[in-house]
C-alpha positions in Angstrom: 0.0 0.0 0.0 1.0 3.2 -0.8 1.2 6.2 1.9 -0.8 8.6 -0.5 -3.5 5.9 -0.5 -4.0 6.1 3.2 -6.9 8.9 4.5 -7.4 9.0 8.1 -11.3 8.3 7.5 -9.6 4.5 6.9 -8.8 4.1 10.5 -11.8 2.7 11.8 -10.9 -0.1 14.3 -9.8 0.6 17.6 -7.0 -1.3 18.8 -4.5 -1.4 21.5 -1.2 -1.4 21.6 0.3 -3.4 24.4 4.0 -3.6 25.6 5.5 -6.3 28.7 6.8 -5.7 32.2 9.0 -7.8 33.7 7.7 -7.8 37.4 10.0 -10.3 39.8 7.9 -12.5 41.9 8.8 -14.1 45.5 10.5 -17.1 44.2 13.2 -15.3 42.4 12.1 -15.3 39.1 10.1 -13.4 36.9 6.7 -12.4 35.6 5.9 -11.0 32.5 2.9 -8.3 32.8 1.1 -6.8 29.7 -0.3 -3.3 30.0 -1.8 -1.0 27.3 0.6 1.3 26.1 -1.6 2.9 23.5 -5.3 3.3 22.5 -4.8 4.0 18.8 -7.7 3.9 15.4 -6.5 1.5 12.7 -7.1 0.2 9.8 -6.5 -3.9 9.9 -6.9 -6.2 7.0 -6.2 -9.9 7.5 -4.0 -10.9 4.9 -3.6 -14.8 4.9 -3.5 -17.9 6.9 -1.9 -21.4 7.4 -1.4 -24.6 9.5 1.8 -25.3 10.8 3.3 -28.1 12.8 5.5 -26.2 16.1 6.2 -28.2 19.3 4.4 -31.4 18.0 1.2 -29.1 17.9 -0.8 -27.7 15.3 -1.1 -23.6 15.2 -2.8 -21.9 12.7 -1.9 -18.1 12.2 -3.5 -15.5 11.0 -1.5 -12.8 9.4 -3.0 -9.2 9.4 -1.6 -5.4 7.8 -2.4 -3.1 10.0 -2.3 0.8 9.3 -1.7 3.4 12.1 -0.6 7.1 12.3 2.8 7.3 12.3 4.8 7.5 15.7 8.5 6.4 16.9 7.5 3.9 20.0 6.2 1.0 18.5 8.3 -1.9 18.9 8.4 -5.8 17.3 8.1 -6.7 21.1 4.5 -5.1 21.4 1.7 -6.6 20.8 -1.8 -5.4 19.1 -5.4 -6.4 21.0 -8.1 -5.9 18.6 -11.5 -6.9 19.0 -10.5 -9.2 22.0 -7.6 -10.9 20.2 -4.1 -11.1 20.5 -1.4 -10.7 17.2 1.6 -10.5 17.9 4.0 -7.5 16.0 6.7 -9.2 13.6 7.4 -6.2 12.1 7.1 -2.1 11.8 7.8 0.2 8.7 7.4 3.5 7.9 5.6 3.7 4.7 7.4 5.1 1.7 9.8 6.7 4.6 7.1 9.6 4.8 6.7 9.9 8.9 2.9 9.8 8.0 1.7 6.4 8.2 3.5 2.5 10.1 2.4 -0.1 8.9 2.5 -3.2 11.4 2.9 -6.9 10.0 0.9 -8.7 12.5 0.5 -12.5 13.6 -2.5 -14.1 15.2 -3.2 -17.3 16.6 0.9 -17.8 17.7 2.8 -18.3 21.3 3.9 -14.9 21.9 
């Protein structure tokens, strides 16, 4: 997709960006905590799916595009909620290198 495509009146779905905590429990470890790190519009498009065999089990992911404004602090370790389900981020560009629009390659339906 093309940056000069984009209009903001495509953002329609609300999603959430979420980004992990590493909280350290009583036993010396540690416990990863998710918590929303931004409430953003979007415009997500599932893009194509797949069975795979991983750990002698059978996944099936879901791959989505998904267009936001553009902003510096979203990061491959994030994850997207959207509509009550988890994808996690695989990767984050700047379209055409414009500062405008990011558009995140998403996975659903995988450990994250």
């Amino acid at each position: 997709m093309k940056c000069c495509d984009i209009t903001a009146g495509m953002l329609r779905h609300p999603i959430i960006i979420e980004r992990q905590t590493k909280v350290k429990n009583d036993s010396g470890g540690q416990n990863v905590l998710w918590s929303t790190h931004k409430n953003m519009k979007a415009q997500v498009k599932p893009k194509s799916g797949r069975e795979r065999v991983y750990g002698m089990q059978l996944e099936s992911p879901l791959t989505h595009t998904i267009i936001i404004r553009y902003t510096t602090d979203i990061l491959t370790v994030d994850r997207v909620l959207f509509n009550g389900r988890l994808m996690q981020i695989r990767a984050v560009r700047n379209l055409e290198e414009m500062n405008r629009w990011i558009e995140l390659s998403c996975e659903e339906g995988v450990a994250l």
